[in-house]
N, C-alpha and C positions, 0 to 999 in steps of 0.2 A: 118093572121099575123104569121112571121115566130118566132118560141122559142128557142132562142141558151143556148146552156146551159154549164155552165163549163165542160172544157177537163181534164186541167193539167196546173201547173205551169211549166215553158220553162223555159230555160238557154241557152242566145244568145251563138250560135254554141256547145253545148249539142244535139246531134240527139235527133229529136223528128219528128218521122212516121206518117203521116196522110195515109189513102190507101197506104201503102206501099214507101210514097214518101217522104225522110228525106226534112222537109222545108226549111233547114238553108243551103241546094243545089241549090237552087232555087229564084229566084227574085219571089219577092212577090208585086202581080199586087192589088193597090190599086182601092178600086172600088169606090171612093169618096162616101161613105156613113158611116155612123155614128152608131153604133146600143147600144143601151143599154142595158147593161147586169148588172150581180149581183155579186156585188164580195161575195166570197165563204166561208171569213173570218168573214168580217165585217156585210155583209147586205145589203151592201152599194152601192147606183148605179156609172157605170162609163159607158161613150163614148166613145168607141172603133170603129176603123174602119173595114173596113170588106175585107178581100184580098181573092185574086184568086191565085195560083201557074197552072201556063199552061204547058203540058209536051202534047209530042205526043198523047200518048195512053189517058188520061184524065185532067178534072180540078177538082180541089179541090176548094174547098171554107172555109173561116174561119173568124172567128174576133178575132182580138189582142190586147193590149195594155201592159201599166204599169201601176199598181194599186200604190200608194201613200208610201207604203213598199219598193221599190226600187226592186217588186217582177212582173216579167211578166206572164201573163194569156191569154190560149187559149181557146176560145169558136167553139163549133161546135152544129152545127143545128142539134136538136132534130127529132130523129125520125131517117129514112134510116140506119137501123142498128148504131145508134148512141151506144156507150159503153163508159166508163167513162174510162182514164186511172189509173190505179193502182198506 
C-alpha cells in the first residue's frame, strides 16, 4: 500500500517544484483515483485525487485537493527521496 504523505500547502499559480518541474506549467493528468490522506492541521481525513504531470524527460506523480479552509495541499509519496517542503 502506497503512504502519501504531506508536501506543502500550494497557491494556485504560486510556483511550486516538484523534481525540478514548476506544476502550475503544466496540465495535470488526472488518474481517476481517489486517495486518502491526512490533513496536517486538523487530523482529519480527505479524498484527494491523484495526478500525473507528463513532460519529455519524466512523470511526476502527486495527490491534490482543497481542504475545508479554502487552503490547497499537496501530497507526495513517501519514500524515493521524499523531503518535506520548508
Amino acid at each position: 500500500m502506497e503512504t502519501w504523505k504531506f508536501a506543502s500547502y500550494i497557491e494556485e499559480n504560486k510556483e511550486y517544484k516538484i523534481e525540478g518541474i514548476n506544476i502550475w506549467n503544466h496540465d495535470w493528468h488526472c488518474a481517476d483515483r481517489k486517495i486518502e490522506v491526512i490533513g496536517p492541521r486538523t487530523g482529519n481525513p480527505y479524498l484527494f485525487n491523484q495526478y500525473e504531470i507528463r513532460t519529455p524527460e519524466k512523470i511526476v506523480t502527486f495527490v491534490a485537493g482543497e481542504f475545508s479552509d479554502e487552503l490547497m495541499g499537496l501530497y507526495m509519496r513517501e519514500g524515493n527521496g521524499f523531503q518535506k517542503s520548508s
